[in-house]
VOBA-1610 file (N, C-alpha, C; in pm, whole numbers, padded with zeros to 5 digits, always signed):
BEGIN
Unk+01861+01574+03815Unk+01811+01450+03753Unk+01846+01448+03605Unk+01889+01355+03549Unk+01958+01343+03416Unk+01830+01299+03313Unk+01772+01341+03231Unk+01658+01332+03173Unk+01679+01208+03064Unk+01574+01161+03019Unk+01598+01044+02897Unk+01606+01159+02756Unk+01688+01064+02644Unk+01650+01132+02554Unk+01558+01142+02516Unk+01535+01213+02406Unk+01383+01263+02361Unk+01333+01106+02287Unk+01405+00984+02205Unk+01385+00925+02134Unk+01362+00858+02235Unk+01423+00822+02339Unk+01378+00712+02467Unk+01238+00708+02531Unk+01195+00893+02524Unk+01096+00932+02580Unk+00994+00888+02493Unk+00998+00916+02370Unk+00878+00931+02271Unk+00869+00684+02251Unk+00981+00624+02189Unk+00978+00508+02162Unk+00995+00375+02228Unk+01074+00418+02325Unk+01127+00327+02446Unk+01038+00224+02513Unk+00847+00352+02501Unk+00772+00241+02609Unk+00638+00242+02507Unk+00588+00139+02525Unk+00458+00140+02423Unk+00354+00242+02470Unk+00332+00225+02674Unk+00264+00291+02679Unk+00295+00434+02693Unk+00395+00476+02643Unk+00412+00645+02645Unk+00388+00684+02467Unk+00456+00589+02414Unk+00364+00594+02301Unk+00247+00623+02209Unk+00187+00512+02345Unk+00063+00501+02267Unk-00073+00623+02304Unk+00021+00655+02453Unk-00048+00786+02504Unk-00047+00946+02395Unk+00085+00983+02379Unk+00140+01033+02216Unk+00020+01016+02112Unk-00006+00863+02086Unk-00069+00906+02006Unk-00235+00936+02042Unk-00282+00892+02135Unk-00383+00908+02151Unk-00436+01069+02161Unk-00333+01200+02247Unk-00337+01267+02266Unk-00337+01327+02184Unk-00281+01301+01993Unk-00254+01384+01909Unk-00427+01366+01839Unk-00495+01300+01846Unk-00632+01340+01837Unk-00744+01426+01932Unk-00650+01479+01965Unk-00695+01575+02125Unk-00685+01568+02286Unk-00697+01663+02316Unk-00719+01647+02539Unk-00796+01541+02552Unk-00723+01448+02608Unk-00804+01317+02697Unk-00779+01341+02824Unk-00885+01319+02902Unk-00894+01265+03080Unk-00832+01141+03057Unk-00750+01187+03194Unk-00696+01024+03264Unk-00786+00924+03276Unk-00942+00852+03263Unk-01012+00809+03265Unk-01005+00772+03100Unk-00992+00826+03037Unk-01017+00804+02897Unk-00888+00706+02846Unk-00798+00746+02900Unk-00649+00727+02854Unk-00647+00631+02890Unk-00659+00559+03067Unk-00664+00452+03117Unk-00743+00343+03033Unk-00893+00381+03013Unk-00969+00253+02955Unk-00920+00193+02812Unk-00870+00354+02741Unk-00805+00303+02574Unk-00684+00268+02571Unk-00602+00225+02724Unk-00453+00198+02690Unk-00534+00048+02768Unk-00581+00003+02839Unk-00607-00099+02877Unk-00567-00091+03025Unk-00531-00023+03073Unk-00393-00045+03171Unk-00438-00016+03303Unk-00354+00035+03390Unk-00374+00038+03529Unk-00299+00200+03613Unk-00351+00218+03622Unk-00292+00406+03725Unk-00214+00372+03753Unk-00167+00298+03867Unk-00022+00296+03905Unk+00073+00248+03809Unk+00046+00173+03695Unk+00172+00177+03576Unk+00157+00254+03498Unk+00031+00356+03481Unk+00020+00425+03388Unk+00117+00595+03452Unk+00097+00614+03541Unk+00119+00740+03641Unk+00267+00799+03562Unk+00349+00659+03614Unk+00540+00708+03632Unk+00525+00769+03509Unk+00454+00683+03353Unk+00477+00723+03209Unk+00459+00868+03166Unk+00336+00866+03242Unk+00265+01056+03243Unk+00374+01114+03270Unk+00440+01142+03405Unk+00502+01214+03440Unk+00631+01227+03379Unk+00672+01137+03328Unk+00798+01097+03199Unk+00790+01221+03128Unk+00619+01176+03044Unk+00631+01313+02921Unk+00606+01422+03007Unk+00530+01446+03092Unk+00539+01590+03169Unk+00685+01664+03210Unk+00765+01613+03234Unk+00869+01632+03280Unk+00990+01643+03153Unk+00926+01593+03028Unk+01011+01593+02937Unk+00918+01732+02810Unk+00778+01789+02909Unk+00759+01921+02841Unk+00683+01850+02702Unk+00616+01744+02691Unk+00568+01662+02595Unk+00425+01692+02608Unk+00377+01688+02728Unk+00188+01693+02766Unk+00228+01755+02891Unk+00101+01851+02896Unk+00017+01870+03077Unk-00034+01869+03078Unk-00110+01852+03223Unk-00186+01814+03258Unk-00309+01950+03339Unk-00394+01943+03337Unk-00480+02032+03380Unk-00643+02006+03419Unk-00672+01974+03590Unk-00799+01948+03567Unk-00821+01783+03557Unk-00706+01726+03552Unk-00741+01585+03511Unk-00738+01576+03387Unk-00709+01688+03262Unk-00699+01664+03156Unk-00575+01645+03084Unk-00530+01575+03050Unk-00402+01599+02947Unk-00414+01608+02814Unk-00316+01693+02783Unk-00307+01756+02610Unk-00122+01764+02611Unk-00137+01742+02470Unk+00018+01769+02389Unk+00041+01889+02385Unk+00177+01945+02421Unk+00208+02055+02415Unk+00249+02086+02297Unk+00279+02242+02229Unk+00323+02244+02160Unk+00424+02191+02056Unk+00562+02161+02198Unk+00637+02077+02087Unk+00620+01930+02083Unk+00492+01878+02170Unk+00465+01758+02207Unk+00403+01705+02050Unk+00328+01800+02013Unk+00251+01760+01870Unk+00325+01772+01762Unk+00409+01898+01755Unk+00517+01909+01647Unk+00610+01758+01646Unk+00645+01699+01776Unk+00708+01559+01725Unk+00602+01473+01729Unk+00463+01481+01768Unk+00416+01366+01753Unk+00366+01331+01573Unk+00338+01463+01580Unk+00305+01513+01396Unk+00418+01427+01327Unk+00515+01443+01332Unk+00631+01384+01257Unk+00633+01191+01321Unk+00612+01234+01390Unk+00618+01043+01435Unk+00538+00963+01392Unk+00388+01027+01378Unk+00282+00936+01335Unk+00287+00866+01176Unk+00371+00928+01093Unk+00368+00846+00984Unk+00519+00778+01013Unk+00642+00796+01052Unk+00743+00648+01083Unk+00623+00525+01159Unk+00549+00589+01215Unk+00538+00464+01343Unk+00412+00367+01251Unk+00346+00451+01172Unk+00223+00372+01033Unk+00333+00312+00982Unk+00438+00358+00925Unk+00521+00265+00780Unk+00575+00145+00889Unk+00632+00169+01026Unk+00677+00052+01111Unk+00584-00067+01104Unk+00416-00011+01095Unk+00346-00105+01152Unk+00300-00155+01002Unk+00324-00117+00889Unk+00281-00217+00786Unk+00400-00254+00721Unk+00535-00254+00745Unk+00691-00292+00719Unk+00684-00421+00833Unk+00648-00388+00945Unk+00700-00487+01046Unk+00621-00639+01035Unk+00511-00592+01010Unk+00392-00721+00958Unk+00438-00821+00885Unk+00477-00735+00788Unk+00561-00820+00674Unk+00753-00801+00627Unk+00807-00759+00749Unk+00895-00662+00730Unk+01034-00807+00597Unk+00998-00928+00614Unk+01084-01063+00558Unk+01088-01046+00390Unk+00928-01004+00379Unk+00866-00979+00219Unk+00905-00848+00176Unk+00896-00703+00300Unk+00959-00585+00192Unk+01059-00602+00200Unk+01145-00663+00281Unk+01263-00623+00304Unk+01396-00699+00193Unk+01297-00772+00104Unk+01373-00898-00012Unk+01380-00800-00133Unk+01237-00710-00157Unk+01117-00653-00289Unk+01265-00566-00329Unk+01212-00533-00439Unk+01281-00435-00529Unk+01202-00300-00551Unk+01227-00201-00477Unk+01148-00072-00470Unk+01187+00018-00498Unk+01308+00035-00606Unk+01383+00126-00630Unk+01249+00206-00769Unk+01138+00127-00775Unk+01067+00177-00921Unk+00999+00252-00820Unk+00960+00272-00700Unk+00857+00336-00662Unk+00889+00511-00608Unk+00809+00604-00643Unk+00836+00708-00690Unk+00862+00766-00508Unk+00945+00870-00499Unk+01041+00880-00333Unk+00875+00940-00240Unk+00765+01015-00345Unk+00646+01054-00272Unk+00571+00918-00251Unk+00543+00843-00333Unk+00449+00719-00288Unk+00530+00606-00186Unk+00699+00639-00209Unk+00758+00513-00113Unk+00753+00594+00092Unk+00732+00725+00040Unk+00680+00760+00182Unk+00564+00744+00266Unk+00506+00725+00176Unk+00344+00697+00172Unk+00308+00500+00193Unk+00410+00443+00191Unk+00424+00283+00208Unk+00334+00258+00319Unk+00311+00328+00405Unk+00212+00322+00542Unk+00095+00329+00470Unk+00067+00389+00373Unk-00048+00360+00294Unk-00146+00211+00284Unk-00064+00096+00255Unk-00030-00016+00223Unk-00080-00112+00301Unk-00225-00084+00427Unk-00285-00140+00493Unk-00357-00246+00472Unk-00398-00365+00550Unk-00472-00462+00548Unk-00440-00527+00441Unk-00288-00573+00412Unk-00273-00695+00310Unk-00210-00790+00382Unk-00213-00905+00335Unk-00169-01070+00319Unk-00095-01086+00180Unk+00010-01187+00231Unk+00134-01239+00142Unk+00090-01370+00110Unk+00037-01365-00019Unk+00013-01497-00087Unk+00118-01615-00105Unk+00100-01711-00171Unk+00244-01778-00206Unk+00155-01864-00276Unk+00146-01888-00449Unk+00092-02022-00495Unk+00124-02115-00492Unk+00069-02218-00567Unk+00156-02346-00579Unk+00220-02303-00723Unk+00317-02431-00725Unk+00345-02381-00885Unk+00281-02407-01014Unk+00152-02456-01020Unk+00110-02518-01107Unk+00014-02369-01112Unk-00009-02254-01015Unk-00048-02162-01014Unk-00006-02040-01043Unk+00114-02036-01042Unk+00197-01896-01058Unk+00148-01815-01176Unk+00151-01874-01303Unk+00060-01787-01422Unk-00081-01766-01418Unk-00133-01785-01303Unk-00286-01747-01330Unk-00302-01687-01214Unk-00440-01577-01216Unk-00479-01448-01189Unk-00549-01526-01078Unk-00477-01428-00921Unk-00581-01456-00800Unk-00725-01468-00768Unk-00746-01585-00739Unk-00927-01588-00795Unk-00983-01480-00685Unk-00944-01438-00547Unk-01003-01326-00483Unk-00988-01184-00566Unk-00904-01150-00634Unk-00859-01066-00725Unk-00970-01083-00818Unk-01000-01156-00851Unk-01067-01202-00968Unk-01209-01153-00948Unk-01266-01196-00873Unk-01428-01170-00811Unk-01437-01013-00793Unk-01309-00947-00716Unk-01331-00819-00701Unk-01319-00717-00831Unk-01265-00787-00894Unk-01238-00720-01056Unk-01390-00702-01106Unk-01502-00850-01087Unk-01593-00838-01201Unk-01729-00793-01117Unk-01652-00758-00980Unk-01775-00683-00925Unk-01735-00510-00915Unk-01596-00480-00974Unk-01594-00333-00946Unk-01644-00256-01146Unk-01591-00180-01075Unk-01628-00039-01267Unk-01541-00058-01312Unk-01445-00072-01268Unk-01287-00060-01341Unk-01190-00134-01296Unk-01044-00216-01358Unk-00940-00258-01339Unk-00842-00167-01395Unk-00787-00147-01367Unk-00613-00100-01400Unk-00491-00191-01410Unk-00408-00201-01486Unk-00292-00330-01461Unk-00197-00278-01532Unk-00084-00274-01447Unk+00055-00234-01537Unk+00130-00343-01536Unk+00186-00416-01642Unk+00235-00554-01633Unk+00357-00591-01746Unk+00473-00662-01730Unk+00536-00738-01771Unk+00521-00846-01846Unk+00419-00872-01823Unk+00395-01054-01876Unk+00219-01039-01904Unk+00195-01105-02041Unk+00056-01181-01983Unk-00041-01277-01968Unk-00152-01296-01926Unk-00188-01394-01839Unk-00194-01519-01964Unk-00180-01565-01947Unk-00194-01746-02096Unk-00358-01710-02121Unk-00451-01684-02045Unk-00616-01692-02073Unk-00652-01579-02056Unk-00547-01454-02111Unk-00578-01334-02102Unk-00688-01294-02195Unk-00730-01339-02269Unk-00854-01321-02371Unk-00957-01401-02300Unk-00988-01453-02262Unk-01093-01513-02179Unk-01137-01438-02033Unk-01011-01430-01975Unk-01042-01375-01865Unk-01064-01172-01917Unk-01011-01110-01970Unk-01038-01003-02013Unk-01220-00965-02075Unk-01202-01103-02155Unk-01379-01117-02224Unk-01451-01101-02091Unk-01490-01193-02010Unk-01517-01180-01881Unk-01517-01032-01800Unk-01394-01001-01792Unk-01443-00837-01753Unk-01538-00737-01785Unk-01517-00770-01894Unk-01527-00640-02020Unk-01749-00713-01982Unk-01774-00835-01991Unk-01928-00860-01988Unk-01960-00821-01873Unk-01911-00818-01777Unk-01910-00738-01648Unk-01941-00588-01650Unk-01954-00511-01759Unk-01951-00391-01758Unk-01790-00361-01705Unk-01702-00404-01701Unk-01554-00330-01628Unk-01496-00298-01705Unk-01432-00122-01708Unk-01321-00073-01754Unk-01243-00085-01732Unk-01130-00139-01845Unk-01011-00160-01812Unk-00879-00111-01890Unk-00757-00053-01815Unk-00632+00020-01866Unk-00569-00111-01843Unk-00454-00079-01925Unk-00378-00185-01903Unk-00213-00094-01973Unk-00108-00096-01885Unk+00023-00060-01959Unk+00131-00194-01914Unk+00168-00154-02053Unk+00236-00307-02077Unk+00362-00270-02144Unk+00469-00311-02137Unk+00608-00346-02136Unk+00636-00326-02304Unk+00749-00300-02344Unk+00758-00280-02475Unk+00759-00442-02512Unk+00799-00547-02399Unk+00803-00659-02484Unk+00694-00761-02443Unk+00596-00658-02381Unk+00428-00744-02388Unk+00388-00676-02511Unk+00364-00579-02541Unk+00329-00481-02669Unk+00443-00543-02779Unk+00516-00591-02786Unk+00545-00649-02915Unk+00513-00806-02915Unk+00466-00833-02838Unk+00440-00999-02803Unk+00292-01019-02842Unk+00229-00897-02829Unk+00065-00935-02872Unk+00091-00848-03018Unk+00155-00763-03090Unk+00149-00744-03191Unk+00221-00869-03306Unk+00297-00957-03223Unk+00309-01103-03326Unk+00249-01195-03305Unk+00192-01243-03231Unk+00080-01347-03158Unk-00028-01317-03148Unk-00065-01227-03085Unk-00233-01167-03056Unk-00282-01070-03056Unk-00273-01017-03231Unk-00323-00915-03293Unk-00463-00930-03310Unk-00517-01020-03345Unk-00662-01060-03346Unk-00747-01051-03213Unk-00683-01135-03174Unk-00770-01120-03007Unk-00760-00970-02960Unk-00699-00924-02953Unk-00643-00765-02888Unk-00719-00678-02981Unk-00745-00703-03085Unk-00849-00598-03187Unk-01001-00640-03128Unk-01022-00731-03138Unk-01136-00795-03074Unk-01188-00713-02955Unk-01087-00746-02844Unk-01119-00649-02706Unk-01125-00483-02712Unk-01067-00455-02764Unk-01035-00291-02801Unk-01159-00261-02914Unk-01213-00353-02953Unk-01358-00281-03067Unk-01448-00259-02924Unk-01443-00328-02861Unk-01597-00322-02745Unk-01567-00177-02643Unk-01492-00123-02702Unk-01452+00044-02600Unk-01427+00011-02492Unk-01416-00117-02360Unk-01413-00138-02305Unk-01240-00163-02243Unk-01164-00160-02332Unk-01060-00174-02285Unk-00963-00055-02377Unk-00844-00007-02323Unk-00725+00091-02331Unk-00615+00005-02321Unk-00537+00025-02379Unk-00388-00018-02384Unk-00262+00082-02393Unk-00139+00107-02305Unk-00048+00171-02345Unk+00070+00143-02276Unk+00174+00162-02381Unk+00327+00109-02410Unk+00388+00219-02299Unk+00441+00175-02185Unk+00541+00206-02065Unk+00674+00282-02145Unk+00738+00376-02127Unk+00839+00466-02151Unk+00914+00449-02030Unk+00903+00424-01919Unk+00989+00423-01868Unk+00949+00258-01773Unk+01068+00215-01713Unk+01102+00099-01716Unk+01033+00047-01571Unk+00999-00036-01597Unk+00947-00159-01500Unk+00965-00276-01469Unk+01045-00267-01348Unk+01111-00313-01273Unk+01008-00460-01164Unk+00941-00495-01199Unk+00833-00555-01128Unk+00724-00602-01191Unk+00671-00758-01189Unk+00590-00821-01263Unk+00428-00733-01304Unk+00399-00751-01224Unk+00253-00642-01246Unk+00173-00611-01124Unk+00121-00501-01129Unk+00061-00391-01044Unk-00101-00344-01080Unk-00194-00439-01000Unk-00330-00425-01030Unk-00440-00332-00930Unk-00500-00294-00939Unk-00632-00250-00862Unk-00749-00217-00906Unk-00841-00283-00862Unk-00953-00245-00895Unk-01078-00175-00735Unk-01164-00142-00739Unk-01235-00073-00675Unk-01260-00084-00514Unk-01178-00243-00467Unk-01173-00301-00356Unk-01056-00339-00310Unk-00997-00381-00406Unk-00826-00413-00397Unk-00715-00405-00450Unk-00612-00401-00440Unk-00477-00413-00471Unk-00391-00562-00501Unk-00319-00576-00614Unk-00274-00691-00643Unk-00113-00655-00673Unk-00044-00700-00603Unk+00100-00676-00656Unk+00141-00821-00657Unk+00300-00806-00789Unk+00352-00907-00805Unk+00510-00863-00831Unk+00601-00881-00728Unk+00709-00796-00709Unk+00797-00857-00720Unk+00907-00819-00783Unk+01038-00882-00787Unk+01110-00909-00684Unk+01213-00965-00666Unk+01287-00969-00579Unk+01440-00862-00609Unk+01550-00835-00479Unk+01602-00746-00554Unk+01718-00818-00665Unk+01766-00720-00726Unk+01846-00788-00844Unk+01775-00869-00923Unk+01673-00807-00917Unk+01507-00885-00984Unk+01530-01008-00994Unk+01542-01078-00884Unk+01469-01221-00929Unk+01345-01266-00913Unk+01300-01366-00978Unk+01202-01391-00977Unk+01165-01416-00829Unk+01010-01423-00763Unk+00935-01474-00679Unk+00808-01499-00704Unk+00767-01610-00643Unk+00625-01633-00646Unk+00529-01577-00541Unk+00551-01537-00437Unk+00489-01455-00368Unk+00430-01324-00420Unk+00301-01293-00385Unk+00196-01193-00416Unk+00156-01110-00253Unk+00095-01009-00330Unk+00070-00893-00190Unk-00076-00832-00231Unk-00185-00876-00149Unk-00327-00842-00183Unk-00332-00741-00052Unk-00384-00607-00112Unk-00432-00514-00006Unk-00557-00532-00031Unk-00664-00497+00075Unk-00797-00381+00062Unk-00859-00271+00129Unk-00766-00202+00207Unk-00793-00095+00241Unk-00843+00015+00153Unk-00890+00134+00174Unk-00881+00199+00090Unk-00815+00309+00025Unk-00697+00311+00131Unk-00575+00385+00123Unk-00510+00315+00054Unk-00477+00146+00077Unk-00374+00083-00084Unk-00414+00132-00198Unk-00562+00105-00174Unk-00621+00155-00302Unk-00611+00298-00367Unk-00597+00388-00316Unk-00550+00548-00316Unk-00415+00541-00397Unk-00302+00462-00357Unk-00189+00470-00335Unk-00140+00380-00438Unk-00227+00265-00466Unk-00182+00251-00622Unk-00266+00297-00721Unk-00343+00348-00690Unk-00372+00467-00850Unk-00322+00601-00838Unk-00217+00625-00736Unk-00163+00711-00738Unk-00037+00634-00864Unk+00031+00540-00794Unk+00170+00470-00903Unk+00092+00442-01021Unk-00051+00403-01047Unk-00070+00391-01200Unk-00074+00547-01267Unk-00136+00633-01224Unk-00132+00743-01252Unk+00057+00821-01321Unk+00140+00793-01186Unk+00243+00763-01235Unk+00328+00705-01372Unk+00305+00588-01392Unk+00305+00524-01511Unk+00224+00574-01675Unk+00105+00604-01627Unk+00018+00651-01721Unk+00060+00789-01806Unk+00109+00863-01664Unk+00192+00997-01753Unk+00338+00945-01817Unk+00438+00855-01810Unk+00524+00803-01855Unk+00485+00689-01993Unk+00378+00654-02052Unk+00331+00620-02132Unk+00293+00579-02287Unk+00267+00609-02350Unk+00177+00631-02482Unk+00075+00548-02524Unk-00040+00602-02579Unk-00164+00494-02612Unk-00121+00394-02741Unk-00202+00303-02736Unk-00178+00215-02812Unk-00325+00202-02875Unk-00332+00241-03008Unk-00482+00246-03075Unk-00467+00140-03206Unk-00310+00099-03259Unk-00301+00032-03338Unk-00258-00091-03357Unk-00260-00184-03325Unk-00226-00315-03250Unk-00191-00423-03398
//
């Protein structure tokens, strides 16, 4: 009998798949497997015996478990098959983005990147700050924002934070940091007396409008490649986006310098 390949075996069928993965959280009974795949014994049966026969799971007792090298590839599969399932969702929107800024450990980690929606404003909206963004900002401790540009009612809406009790970083572009040191030196001294806000000048380059999170969510605003502009936005709230961009601000933050003199 001429066997499938191993990639046929493991991707080919959802439900051998999805058995894979179920199994890599431990020995399930065929009873168990059946009710969490949805399915039916006689279509479920041929699949079993697929991976049995391909040395993937056995069976014992009515129980099945991953074999050794069954887990060693399922181990390796389970994060392609996460980045598939938050690439494929939106696969039109990453597949335009410009991600060459994102560091090769966090762009592995893109499966991270759960439970978001692709905004699109109108245009009379594009310069102003997502009002769901917004609410979650002045109900968390802290904002973070690494940005290119800023907001036209950035002193208003910042005042607003800051009465909120919210801490806020902010790294900004050498030519946002020279844009508020000729225009909005006043206002920017203003915010920075109340201890409530940090500022610092990016060293290395940013490639992408701005990159927010605060305690519930994630706000991106991404270029397109060959950076063009777009108006489309990317709101996560999991709490792995959230992990995963204060991992990239963290990033940024060590590439940096403070800004105490404005």
């Amino acid at each position: 009998m001429v066997k499938k390949p191993l990639l046929d075996v493991m991707f080919a069928s959802d439900k051998r798949k999805n058995v894979l993965k179920l199994l890599n959280n431990g020995p399930q009974s065929a009873d168990v497997i059946l009710d969490t795949l949805g399915t039916s014994r006689p279509a479920l049966i041929p699949q079993m015996k697929i991976l049995e026969d391909n040395h993937l799971i056995i069976s014992q007792n009515g129980t099945y478990t991953l074999t050794t090298i069954g887990k060693l590839l399922v181990d390796n599969m389970t994060p392609l098959l996460s980045s598939i399932d938050v690439l494929d969702t939106n696969i039109d929107y990453w597949g335009t983005r410009e991600l060459d800024f994102i560091p090769s450990s966090l762009l592995k980690r893109l499966s991270d990147l759960k439970s978001c929606a692709i905004l699109e404003p109108s245009f009379s909206e594009i310069y102003e700050v997502n009002m769901k963004f917004h609410e979650k900002t002045k109900a968390s401790n802290y904002m973070n924002r690494i940005a290119t540009f800023l907001y036209p009612n950035f002193f208003s809406l910042y005042s607003e934070y800051i009465e909120n009790g919210v801490e806020i970083s902010l790294i900004f572009s050498k030519e946002v940091i020279d844009k508020i040191k000729s225009d909005y030196t006043e206002e920017f001294k203003e915010l920075m007396q109340t201890g409530k806000i940090k500022i610092f000048l990016s060293q290395a380059e940013m490639p992408f409008l701005s990159i927010a999170y605060n305690e519930y969510s994630v706000f991106l605003r991404l270029l397109k490649r060959n950076l063009e502009f777009d108006s489309k936005q990317l709101i996560c709230c999991s709490p792995s986006s959230i992990e995963w961009c204060k991992a990239l601000f963290e990033f940024y933050l060590n590439r940096s310098i403070s800004v105490t003199d404005i």
